[in-house]
DSSP file (Angstrom, degrees, kcal/mol; ACC not computed):
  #  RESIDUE AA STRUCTURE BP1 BP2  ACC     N-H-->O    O-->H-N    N-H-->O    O-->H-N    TCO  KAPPA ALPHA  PHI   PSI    X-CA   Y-CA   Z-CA
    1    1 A X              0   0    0      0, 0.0     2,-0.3     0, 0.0     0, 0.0   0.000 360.0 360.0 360.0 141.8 -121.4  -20.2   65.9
    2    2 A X    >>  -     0   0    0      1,-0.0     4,-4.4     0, 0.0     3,-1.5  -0.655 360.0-105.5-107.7 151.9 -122.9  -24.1   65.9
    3    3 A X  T 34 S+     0   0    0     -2,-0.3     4,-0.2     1,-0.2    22,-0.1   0.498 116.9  58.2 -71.4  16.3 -123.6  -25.8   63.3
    4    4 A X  T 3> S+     0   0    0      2,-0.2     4,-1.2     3,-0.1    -1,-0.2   0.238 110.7  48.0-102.0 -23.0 -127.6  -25.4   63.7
    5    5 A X  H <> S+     0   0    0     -3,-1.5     4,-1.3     2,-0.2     3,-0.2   0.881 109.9  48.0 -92.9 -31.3 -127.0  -21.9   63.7
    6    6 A X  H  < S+     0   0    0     -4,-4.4     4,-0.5     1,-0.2    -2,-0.2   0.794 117.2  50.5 -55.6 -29.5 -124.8  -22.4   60.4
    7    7 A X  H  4 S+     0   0    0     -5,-0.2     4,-0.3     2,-0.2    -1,-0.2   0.701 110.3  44.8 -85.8 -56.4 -127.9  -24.5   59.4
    8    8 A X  H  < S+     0   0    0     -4,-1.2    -2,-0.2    -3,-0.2    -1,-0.2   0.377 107.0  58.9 -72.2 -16.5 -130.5  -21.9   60.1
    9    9 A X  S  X S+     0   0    0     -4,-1.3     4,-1.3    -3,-0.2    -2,-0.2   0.464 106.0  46.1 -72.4 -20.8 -128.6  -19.3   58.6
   10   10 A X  H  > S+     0   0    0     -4,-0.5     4,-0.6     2,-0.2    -2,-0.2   0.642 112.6  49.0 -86.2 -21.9 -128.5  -21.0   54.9
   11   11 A X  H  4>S+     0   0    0     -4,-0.3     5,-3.8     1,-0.2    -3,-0.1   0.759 114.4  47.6 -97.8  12.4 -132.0  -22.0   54.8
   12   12 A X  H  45S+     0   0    0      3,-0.2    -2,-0.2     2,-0.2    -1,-0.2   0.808 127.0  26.9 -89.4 -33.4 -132.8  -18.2   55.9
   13   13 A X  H  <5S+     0   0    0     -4,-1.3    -2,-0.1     1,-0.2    -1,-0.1   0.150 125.1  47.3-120.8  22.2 -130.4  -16.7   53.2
   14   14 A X  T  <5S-     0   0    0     -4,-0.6    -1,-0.2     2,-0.1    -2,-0.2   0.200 107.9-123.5-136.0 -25.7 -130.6  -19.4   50.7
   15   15 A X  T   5 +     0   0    0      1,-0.2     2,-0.3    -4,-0.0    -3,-0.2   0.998  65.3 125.8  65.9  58.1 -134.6  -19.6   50.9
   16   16 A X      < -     0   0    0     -5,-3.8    -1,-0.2     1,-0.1    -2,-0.1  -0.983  61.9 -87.6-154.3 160.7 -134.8  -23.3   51.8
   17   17 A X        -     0   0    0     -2,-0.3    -1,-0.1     3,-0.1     0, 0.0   0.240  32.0-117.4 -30.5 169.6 -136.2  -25.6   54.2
   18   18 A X  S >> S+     0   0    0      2,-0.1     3,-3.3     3,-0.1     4,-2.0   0.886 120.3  54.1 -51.1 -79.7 -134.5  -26.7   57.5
   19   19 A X  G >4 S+     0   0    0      1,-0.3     3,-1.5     2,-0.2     4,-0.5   0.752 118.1  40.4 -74.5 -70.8 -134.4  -30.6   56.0
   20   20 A X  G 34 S+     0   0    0      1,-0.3    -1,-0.3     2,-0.2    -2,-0.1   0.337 112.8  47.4 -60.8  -9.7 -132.5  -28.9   52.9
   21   21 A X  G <4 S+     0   0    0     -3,-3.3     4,-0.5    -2,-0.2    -1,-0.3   0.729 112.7  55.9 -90.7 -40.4 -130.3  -26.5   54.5
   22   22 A X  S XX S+     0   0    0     -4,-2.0     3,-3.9    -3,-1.5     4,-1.3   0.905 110.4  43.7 -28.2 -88.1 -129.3  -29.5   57.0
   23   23 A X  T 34 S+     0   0    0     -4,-0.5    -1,-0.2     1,-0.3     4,-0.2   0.201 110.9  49.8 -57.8 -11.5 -128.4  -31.7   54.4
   24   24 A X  T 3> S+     0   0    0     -5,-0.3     4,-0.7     3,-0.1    -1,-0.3   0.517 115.5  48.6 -95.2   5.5 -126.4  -29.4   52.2
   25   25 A X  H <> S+     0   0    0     -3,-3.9     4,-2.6    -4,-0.5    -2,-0.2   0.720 114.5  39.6 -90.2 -32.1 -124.5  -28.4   55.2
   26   26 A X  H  X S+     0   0    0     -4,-1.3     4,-1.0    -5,-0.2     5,-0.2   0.791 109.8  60.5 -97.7 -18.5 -123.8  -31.4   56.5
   27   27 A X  H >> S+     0   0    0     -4,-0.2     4,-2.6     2,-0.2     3,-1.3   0.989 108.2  54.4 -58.4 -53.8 -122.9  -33.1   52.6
   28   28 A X  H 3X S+     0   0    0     -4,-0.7     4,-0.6     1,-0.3    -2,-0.2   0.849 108.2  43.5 -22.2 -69.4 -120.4  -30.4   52.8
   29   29 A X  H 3X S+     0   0    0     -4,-2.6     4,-1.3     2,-0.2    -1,-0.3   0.719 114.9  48.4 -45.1 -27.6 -119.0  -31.6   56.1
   30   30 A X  H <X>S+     0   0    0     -3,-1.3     4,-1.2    -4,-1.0     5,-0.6   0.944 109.3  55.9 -97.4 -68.9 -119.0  -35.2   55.1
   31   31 A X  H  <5S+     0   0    0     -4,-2.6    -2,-0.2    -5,-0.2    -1,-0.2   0.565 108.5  44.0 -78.4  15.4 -117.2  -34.4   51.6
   32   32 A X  H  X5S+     0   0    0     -4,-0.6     4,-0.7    -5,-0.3     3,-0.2   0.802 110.6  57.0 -83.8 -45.7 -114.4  -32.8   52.9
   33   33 A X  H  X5S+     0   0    0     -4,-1.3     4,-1.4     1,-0.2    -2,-0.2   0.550 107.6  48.7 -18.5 -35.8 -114.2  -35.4   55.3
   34   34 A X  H  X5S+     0   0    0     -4,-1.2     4,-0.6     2,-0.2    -1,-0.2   0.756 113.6  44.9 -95.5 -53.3 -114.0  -37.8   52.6
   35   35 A X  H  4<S+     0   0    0     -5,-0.6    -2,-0.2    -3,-0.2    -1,-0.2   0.431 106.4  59.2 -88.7  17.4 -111.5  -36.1   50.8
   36   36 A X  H >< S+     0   0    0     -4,-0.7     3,-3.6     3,-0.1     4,-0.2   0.814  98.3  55.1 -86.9 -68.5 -109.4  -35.5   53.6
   37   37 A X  H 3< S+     0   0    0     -4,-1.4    -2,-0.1     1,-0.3    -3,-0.1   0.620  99.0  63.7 -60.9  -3.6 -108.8  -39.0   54.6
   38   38 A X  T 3< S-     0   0    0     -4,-0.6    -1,-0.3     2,-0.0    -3,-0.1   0.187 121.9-115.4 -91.7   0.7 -107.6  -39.6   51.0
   39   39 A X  S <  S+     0   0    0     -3,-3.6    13,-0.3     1,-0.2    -2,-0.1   0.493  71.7 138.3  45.5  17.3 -104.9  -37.1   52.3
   40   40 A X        -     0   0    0     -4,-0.2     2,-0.3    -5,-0.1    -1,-0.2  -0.239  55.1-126.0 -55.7 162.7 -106.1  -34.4   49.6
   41   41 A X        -     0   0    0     10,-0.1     2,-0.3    -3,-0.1    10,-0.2  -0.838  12.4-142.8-122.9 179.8 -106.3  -31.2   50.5
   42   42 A X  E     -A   50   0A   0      8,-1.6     8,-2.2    -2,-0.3     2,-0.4  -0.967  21.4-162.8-134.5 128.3 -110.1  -29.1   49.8
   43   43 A X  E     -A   49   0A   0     -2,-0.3     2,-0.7     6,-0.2     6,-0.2  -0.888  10.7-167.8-112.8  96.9 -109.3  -25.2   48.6
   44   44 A X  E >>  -A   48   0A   0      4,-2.4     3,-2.1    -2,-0.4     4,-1.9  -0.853  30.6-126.9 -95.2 139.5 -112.2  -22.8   48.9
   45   45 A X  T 34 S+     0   0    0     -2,-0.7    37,-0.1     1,-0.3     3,-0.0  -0.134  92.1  16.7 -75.0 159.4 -110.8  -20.0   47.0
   46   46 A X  T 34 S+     0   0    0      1,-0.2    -1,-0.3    35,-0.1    39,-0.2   0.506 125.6  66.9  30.1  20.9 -111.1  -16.5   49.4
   47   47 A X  T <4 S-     0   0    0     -3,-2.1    35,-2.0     1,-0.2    -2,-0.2   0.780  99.2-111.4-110.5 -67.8 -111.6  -18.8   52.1
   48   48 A X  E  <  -AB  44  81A   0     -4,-1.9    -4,-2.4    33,-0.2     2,-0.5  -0.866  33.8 -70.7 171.6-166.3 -108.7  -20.9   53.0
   49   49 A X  E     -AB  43  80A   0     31,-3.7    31,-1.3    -6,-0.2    -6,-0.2  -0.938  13.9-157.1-120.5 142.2 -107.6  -24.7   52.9
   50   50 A X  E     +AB  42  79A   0     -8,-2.2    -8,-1.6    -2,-0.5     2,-0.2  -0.680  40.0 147.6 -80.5 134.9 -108.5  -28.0   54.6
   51   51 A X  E     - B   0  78A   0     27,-1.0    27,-2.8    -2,-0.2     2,-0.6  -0.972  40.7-125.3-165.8 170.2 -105.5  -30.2   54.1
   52   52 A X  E     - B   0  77A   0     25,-0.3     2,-0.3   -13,-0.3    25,-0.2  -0.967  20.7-158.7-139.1 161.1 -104.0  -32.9   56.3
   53   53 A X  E     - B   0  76A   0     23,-2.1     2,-1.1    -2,-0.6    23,-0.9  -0.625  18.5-122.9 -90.6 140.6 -100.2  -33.3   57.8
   54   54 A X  E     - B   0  75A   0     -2,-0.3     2,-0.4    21,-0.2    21,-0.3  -0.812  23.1-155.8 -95.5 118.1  -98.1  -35.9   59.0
   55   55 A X  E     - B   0  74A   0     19,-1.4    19,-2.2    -2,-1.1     2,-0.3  -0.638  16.8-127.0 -82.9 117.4  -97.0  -35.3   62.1
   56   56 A X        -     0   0    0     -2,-0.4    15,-0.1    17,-0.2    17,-0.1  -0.685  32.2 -68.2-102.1 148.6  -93.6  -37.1   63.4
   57   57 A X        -     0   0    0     -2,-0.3     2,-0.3     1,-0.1    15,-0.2   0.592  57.5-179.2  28.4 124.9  -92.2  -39.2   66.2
   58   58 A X  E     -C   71   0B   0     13,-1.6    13,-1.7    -3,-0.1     2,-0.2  -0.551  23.8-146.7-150.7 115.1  -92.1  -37.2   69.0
   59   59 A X  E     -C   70   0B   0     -2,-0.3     2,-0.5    11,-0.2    11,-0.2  -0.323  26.5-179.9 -83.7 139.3  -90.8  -37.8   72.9
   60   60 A X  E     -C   69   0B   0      9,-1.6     9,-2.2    -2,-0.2     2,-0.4  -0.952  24.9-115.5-126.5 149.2  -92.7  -36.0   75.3
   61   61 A X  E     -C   68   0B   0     -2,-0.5     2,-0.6     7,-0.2     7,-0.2  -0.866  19.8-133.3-113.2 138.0  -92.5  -35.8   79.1
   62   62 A X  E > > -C   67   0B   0      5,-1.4     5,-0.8    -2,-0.4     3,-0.8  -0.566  30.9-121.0 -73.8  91.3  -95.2  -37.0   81.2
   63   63 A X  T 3 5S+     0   0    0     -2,-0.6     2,-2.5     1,-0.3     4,-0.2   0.480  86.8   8.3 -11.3 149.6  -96.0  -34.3   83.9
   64   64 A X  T 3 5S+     0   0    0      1,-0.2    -1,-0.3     2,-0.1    -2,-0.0  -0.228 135.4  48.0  70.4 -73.7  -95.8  -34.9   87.7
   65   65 A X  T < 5S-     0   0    0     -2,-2.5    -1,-0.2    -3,-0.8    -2,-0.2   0.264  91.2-147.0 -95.7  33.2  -94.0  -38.4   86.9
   66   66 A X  T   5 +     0   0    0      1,-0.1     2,-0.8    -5,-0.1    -3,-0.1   0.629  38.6 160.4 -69.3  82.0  -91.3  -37.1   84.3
   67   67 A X  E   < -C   62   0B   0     -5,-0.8    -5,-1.4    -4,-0.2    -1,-0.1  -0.780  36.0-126.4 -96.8  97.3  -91.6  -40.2   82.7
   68   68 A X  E     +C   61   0B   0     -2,-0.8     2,-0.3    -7,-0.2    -7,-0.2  -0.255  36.2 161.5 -31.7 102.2  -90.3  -40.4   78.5
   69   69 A X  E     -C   60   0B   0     -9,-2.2    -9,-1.6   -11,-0.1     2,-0.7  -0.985  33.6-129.9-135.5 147.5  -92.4  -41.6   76.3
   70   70 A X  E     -C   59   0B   0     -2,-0.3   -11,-0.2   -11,-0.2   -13,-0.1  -0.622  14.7-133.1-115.7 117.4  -92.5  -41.3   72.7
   71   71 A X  E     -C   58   0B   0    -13,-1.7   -13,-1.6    -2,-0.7     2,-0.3  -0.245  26.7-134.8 -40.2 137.6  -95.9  -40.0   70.3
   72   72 A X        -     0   0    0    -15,-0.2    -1,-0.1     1,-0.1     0, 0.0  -0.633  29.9 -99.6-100.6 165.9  -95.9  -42.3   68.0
   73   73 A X        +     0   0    0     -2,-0.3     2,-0.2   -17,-0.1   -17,-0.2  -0.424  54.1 156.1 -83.1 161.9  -96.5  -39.9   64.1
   74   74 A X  E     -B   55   0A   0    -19,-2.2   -19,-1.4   -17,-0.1     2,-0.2  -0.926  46.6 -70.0-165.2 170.2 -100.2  -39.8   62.6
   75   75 A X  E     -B   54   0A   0    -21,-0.3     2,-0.3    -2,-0.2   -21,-0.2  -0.593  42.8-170.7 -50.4 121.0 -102.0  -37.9   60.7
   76   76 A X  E     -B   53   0A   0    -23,-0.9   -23,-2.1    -2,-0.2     2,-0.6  -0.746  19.2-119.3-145.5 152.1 -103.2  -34.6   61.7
   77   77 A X  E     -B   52   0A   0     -2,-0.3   -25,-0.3   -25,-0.2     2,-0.1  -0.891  27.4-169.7 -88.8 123.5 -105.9  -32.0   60.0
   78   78 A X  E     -B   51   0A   0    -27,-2.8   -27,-1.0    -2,-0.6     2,-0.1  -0.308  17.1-168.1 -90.6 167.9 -105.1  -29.0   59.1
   79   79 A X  E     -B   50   0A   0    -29,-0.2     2,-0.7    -2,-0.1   -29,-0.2  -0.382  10.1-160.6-174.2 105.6 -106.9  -25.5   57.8
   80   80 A X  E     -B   49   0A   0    -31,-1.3   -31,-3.7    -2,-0.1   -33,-0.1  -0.796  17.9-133.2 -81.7 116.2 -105.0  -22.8   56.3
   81   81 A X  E     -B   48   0A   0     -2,-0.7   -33,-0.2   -33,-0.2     2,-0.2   0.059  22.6-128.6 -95.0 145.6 -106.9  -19.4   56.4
   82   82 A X     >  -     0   0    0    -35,-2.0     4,-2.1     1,-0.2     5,-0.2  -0.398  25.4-110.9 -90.2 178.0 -106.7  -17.4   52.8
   83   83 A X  H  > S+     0   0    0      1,-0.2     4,-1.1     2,-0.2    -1,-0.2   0.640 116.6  67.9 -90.2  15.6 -105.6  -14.0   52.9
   84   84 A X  H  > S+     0   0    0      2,-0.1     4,-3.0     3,-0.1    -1,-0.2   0.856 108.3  39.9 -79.1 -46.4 -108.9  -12.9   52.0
   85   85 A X  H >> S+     0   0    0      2,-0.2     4,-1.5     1,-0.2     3,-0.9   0.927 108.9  56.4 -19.4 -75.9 -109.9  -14.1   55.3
   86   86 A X  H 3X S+     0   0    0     -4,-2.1     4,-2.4     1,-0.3    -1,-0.2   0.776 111.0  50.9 -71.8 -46.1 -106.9  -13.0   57.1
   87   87 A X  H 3< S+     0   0    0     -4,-1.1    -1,-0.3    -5,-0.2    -2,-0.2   0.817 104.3  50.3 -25.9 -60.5 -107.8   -9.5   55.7
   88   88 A X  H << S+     0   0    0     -4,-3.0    -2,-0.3    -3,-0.9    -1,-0.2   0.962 111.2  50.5 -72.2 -39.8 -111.1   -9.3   56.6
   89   89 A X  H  <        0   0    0     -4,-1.5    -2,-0.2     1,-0.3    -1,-0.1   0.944 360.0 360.0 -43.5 -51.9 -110.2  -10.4   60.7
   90   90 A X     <        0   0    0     -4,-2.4    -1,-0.3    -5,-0.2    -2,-0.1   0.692 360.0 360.0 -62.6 360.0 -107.5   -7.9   60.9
């Protein structure tokens, strides 16, 4: 699913515009975004969590020329699914 179909499905079952379905889909997007880089995590309850990691040091070898070179750590996103979720998939 794209997010134009996620888009077109809120203002169909929500009763609202296209310009208003947009823009509460995509404030969504934007404020976890916002509260992500702040390295919070965002919980929607039966859903799951957004949350973000730090990921460490790592050497990896480069294919074909098995050359060592080492990831340097960063910050990584996460999203852990809630077991109401996990329920309904299975």
């Amino acid at each position: 699913m794209t997010k134009n179909q996620i888009i077109n499905l809120v203002s169909t079952k929500a009763h609202l515009t296209k310009k208003a379905a947009r823009e509460a889909v995509e404030t969504l997007i934007v404020e976890i975004i916002k509260v992500m880089k702040k390295g919070d995590k965002v919980v929607l309850s039966g859903f799951g969590t957004f949350k973000v990691v730090k990921v460490k040091d790592k050497p990896v070898l480069i294919p074909g020329t098995n050359e060592k070179r080492i990831v340097k750590g960063h910050r990584a996103p996460r999203f852990v699914p809630g077991k109401p979720l996990k329920k309904e998939i299975r």
